[in-house]
C-alpha positions in Angstrom: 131.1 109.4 130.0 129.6 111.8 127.5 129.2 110.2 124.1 127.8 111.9 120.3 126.2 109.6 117.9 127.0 110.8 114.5 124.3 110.5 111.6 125.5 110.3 108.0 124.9 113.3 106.1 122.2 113.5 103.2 124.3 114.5 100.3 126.4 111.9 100.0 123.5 110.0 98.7 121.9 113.3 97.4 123.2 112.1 93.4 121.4 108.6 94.5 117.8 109.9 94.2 118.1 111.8 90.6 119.3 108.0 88.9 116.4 105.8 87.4 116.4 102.1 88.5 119.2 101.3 85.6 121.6 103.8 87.2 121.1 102.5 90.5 121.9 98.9 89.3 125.0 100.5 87.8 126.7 100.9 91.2 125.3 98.2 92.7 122.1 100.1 94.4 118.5 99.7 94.3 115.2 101.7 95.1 112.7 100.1 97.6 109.4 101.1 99.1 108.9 100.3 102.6 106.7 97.2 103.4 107.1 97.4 107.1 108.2 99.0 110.0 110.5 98.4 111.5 112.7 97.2 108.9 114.0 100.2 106.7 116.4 101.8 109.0 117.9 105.1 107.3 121.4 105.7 108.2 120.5 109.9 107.3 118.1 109.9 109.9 118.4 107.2 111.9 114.4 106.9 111.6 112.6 103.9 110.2 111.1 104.5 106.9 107.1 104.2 107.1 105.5 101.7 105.2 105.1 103.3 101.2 108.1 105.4 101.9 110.7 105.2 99.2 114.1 104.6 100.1 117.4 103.5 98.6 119.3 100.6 99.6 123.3 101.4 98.8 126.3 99.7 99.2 128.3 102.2 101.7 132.1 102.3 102.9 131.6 102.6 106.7 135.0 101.6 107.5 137.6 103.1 104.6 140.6 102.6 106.8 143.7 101.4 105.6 143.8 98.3 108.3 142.4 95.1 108.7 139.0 96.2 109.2 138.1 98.3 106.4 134.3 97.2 105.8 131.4 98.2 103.8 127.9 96.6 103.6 124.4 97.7 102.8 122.9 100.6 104.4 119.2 102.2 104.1 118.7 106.3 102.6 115.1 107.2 102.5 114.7 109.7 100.2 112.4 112.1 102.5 115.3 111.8 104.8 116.6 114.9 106.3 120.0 115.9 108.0 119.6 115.5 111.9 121.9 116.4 114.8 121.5 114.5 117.7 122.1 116.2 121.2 124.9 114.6 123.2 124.0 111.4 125.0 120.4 110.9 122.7 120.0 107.3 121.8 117.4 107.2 118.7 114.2 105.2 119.2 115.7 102.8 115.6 118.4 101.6 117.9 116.4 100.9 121.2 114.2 98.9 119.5 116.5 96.2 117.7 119.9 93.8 119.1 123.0 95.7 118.5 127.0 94.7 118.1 128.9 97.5 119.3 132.7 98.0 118.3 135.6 99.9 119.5 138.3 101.0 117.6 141.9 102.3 118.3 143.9 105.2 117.1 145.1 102.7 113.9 141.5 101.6 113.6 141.9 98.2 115.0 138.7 96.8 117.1 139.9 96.2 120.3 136.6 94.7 121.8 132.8 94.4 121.0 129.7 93.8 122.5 126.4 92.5 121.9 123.3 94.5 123.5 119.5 95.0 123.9 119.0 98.6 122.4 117.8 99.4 125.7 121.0 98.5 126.9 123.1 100.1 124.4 124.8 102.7 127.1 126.2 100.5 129.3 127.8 99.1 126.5 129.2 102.9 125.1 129.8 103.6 128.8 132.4 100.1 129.4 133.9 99.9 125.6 134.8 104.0 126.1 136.1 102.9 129.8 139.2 101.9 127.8 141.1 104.6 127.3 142.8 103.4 123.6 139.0 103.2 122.3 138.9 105.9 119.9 135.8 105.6 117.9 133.2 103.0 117.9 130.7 101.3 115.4 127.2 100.1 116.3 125.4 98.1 113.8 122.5 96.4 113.8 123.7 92.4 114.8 120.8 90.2 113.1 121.8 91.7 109.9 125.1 92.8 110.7 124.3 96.0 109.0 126.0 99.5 109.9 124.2 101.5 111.6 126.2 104.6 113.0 129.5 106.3 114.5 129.5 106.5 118.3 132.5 109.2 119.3 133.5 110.8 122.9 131.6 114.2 123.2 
């Protein structure tokens, strides 16, 4: 089963990086720098920031369905980021390296099953949630923190 992890793209945050500190408090957002790695994952790149790297942490809509699960939660930008496009079937380095909850979601974007998986384990887990053919979509996110991380689809 062929799968395409999806990235999110760098201007939506793009407005993000111009605002001082009292902007970013003003929706709820907040500049960092980087005192470790791992531990700023950016959802742009899906690349850990390096220690000293400046990053935003935003409040972000992953889920803006009209169901049940409509979610948001925090979410990593580093402002060096850059748009990528993964190749079909690449698993970035930032999700083998941390526990992951992986969620499928039907055509009304209901979860209809989850998993929890090593990184290095992470597609078996796409493999057996896309096995069921009313999966649509699925979410990974990062399970400790329960943070989103990224959009799995069928390639």
């Amino acid at each position: 089963m062929s799968f395409q992890i999806s990235t999110l793209p760098r201007d939506r945050f793009e407005h993000l990086f111009r605002l001082g500190d009292e902007g970013l408090g003003e929706m709820g957002a907040r500049r960092c720098v980087a005192d470790r790695k791992p531990g700023f994952p950016c959802r742009v790149s899906l690349q850990d920031a390096e220690p000293g790297e400046h990053v935003i942490l935003v409040p972000f809509q992953h889920q803006p369905v009209g169901s049940p699960y409509h979610a948001s939660g925090p979410i990593f930008v580093r402002e060096a980021a850059v748009d990528v496009a993964l190749p079909a079937d690449a698993i970035p380095d930032l999700l083998r390296s941390r526990l992951l909850s992986v969620r499928a979601y039907d055509a009304h974007d209901l979860m209809i099953d989850a998993d929890v998986v090593n990184g290095p384990d992470v597609e078996g887990a796409i493999e057996r949630l896309f096995g069921d053919e009313r999966a649509r979509y699925l979410h990974v996110h990062f399970a400790r923190p329960g943070c989103y991380a990224c959009r799995v689809d069928r390639a």
